[in-house]
C-alpha positions, 0 to 999 in steps of 0.5 A: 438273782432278780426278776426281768427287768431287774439290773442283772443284764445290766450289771453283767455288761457294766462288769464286763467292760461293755457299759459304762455306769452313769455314777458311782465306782466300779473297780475291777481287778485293778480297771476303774471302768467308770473313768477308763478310756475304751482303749482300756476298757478293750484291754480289760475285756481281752486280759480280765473278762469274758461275757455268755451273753443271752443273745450267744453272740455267735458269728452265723457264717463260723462253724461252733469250732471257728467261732471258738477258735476265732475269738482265741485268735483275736486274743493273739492265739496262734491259729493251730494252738486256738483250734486245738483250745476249741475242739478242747472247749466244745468236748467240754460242753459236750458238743464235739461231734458238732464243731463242723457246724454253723449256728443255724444248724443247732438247736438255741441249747447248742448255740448257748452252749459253743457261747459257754466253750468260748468263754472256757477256751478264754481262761479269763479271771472273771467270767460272766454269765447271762442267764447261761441255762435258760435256752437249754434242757435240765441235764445239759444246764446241771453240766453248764453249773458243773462247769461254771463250778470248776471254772470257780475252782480252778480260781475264776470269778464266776458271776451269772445272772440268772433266774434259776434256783439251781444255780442259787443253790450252787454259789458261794453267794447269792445276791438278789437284785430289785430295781436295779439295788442289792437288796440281799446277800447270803452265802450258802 
């Protein structure tokens, strides 16, 4: 947890393979991502990682269902097994009824939430999070804590950047951010 501007976006997408730190170690289930080539970099994203951007990161020409379905696919699913991962995914995060649709037809809350599907269908040890509540109502975000909590259960690790108390409350731990340093750690 931090303010904006803290370092919780930018650590996400050190954690995630996305940059790369300009000192100090970072070692990820067995990646060193400050010295590894982007060949392994890529590989640690496809076996390890999985981002929810902020940004969703949706393709606007792919219903919510292909763009779940795709990314499996990229992640050598096969086409009919990545379909039926994606309806899966989209129940989950009770959009359904809406898979037929392009990003442009749902609501920032929709989008956040095929953004958050995808990440499910990807069933990757460490799953990252940012502010994955903040486009999206109260009720839908106690379902996103919920299922970021199962995701923690079922034997991820689940980092989120967030400002919201909820999900504090929520984790095993909290570490707050200031200036781009831990400054705290708590388990609860």
């Amino acid at each position: 947890m931090g303010i904006s501007g803290s370092g919780k976006s930018t650590l996400v997408s050190i954690l995630g393979g996305l940059l790369v730190p300009s000192g100090g170690e970072v070692n990820s289930f067995g990646f060193d991502l400050v010295h590894c080539s982007s060949d392994e970099r890529a590989r640690y994203r496809a076996e390890v990682a999985t981002v929810v951007f902020q940004e969703f990161n949706l393709f606007s020409m792919l219903t919510a269902q292909e763009n779940v379905a795709t990314a499996l696919e990229l992640w050598g699913h096969e086409r009919a097994e990545a379909t039926t991962e994606a309806t899966t995914a989209l129940e989950k995060v009770g959009l359904a009824d809406l898979g037929d649709r392009f990003p442009g037809q749902l609501s920032g809350g929709q989008r956040q939430r095929v953004a958050i599907a995808r990440a499910l269908a990807a069933r990757r040890p460490l799953v990252l999070a940012d502010e994955p509540t903040a486009a999206i109502d109260r009720h839908t975000g106690a379902t996103v804590r919920a299922l970021f909590r199962t995701l923690a259960d079922q034997g991820s690790t689940v980092i989120v950047a967030t400002h919201d108390p909820q999900f504090a409350q929520a984790a095993d731990r909290v570490l707050d951010i200031v200036d781009g340093h831990m400054v705290a750690a708590s388990a609860l």
